[in-house]
C-alpha positions in Angstrom: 9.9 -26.6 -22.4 11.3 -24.1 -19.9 9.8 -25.6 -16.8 9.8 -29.4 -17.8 14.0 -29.3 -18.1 13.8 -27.5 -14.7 11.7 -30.5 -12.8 13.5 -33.3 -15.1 16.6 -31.8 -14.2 18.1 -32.2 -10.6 21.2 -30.0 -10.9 19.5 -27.6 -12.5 16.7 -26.9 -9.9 19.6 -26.6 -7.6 21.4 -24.0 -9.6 18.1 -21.7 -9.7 17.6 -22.2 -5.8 20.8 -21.1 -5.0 20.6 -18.3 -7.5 17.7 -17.2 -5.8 18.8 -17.8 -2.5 21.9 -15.7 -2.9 20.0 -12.9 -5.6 17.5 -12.4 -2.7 19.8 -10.4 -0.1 20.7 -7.9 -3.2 17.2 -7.8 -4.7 16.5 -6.6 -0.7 19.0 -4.1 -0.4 18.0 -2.2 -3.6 14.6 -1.9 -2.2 15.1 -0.2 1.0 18.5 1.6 0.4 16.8 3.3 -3.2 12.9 1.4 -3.8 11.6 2.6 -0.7 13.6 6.4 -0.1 12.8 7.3 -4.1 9.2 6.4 -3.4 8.8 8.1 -0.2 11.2 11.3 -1.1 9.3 11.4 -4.8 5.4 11.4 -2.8 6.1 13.8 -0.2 7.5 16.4 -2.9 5.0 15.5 -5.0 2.1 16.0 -2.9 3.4 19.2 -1.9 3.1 20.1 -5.6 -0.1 18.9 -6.1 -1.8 20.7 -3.5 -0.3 23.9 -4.8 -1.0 23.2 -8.0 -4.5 22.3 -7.1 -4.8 25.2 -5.4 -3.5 27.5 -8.6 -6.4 25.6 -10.5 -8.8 26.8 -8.5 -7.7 30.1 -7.8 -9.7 33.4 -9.8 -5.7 34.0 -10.9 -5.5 33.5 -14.3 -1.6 33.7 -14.6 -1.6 30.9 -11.6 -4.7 28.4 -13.4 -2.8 29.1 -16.8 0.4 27.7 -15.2 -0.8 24.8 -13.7 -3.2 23.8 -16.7 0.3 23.8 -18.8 2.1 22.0 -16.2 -0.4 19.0 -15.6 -1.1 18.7 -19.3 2.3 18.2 -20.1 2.6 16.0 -17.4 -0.3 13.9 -18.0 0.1 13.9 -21.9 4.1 12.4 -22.3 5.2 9.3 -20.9 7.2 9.2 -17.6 10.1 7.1 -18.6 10.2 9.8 -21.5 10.6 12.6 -18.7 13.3 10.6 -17.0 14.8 10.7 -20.7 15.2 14.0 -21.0 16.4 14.9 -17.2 19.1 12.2 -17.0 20.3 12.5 -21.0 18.7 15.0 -22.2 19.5 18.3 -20.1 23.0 17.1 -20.2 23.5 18.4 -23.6 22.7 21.6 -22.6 25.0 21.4 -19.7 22.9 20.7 -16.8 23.7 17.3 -15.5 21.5 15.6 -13.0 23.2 12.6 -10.9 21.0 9.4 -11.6 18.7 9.2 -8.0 17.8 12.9 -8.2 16.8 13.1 -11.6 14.6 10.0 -10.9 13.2 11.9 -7.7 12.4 15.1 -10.0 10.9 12.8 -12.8 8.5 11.1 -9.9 7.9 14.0 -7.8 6.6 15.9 -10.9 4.8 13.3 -12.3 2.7 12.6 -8.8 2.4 16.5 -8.8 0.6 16.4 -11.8 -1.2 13.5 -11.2 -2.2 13.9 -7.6 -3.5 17.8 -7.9 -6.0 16.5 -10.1 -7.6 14.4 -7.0 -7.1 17.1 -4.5 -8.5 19.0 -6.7 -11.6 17.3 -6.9 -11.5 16.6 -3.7 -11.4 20.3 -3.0 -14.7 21.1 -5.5 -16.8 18.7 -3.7 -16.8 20.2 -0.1 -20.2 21.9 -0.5 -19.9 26.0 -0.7 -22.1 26.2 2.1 -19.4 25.1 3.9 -17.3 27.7 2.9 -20.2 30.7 3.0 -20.2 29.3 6.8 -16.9 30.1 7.3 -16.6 33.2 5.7 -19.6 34.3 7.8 -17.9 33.9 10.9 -14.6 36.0 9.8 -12.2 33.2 8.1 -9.8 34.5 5.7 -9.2 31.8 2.9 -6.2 30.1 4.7 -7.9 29.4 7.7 -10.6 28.1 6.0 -8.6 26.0 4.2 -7.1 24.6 6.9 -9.5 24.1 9.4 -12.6 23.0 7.1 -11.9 22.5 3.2 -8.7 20.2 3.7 -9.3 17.9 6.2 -12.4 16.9 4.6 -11.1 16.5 1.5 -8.4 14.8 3.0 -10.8 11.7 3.5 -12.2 11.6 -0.1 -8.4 12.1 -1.2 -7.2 8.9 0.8 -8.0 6.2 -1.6 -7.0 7.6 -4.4 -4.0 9.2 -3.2 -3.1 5.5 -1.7 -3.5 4.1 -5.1 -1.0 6.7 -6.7 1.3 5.4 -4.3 1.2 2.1 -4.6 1.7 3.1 -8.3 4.3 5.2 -7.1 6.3 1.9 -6.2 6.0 -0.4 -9.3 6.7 2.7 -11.1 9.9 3.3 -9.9 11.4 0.0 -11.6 11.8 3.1 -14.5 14.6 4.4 -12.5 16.5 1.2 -13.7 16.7 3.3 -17.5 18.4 6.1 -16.2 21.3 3.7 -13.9 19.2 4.0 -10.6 20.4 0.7 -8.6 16.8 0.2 -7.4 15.5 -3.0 -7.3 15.0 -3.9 -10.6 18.3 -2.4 -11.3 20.3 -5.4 -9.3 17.9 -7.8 -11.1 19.0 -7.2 -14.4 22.5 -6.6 -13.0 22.3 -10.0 -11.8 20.4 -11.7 -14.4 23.0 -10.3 -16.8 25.3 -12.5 -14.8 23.9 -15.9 -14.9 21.8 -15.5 -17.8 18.4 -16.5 -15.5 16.4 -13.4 -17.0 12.9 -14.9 -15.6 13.8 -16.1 -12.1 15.3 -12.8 -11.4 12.8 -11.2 -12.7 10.0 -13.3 -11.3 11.7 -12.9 -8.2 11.8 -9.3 -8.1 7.9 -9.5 -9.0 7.5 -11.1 -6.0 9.1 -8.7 -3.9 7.2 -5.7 -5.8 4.1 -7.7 -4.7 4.9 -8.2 -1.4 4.9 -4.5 -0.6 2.2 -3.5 -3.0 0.3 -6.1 -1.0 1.5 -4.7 2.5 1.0 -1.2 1.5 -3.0 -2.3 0.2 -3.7 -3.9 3.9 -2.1 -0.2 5.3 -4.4 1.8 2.7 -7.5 -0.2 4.5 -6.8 0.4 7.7 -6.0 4.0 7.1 -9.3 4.2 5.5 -11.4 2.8 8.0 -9.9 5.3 10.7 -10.6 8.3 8.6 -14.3 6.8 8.4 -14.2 6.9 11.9 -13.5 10.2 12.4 -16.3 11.7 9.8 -19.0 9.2 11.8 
């Protein structure tokens, strides 16, 4: 019904063209001024977490594994948007009040963390412990060893994976829109709410999500391939 009165009905095709013509430019700017920066600012961070909190889980620390088994289960075990709950309108009743982007960029960053020190992790534990015998023997402390042997191969088994999180990373950030975020899908609703075309907008904001999940896939490849290169 929806798409037979749009082709049997001129004016109307022309009322969703120039909605989407002049929805497109917005839709744009909410992905690269907040899309792209919360995605980007929420990975780094969030690697940085995971490695340390990989690195807690394999530690012969107790306190540290303790602390990161808590922290990834809880993670891991509630939903994000529910996390984003409780920083944006939840900590405020206690008196701490977040402003909307960096309560998103906490919710992501910790969210990755979690996510992502489970791959290092693994990553880590599959580097044979000959590998680290061998550098022991020749008078590595554990930092150096980490640095110049364990990490950069786990580095390549990490890629994919970690390349998938953050394509992830991207569609999942269309969650920012329940806590007043004006990413992307925050202007399409905005706009939608406007005109009352709820599935162009957000067909058209699909499309964008797409484009850049697709992008990002052909980067992931390529990336890939050179890090195959430089184990051969």
């Amino acid at each position: 019904m929806y798409l037979s009165s749009i082709f049997t009905d001129p004016a109307r095709m022309d009322r969703l063209v120039t909605i989407a013509k002049s929805s497109f430019q917005p839709l744009l700017e909410g992905l690269v001024v907040n899309t792209i920066p919360l995605t980007l600012i929420s990975f780094a961070l969030g690697l940085v977490l995971a490695i340390l909190t990989a690195l807690a889980r394999i530690s012969h620390m107790k306190v540290l594994q303790g602390i990161a088994r808590v922290y990834v289960s809880a993670i891991r075990g509630t939903p994000l948007l529910v996390q984003l709950f409780i920083l944006f309108y939840g900590l405020p009743t206690i008196g701490v009040v977040i402003d909307p982007f960096p309560a998103a960029v906490i919710g992501f960053s910790l969210s990755v963390g979690a996510y992502a020190s489970e791959i290092i992790r693994a990553a880590i534990l599959s580097i044979p412990k000959g590998q680290w015998e061998a550098g022991y023997s020749i008078g590595m402390n554990y930092p150096q060893l980490l640095k110049r042997i364990v990490l950069p191969q786990a580095a390549r088994v990490s890629v994919p994976p970690l390349s998938n999180s953050f394509i992830s990373l991207v569609k999942d950030t269309s969650l920012a829109a329940m806590i007043l975020v004006t990413e992307m899908f925050r202007r399409a609703q905005e706009i939608a709410s406007t005109n009352y075309e709820f599935l162009l907008l957000y067909l058209e904001a699909a499309l964008l999500y797409w484009v850049v999940c697709f992008i990002l896939s052909i980067i992931q490849g390529k990336l890939e391939a050179r890090f195959d290169r430089y184990v051969k």
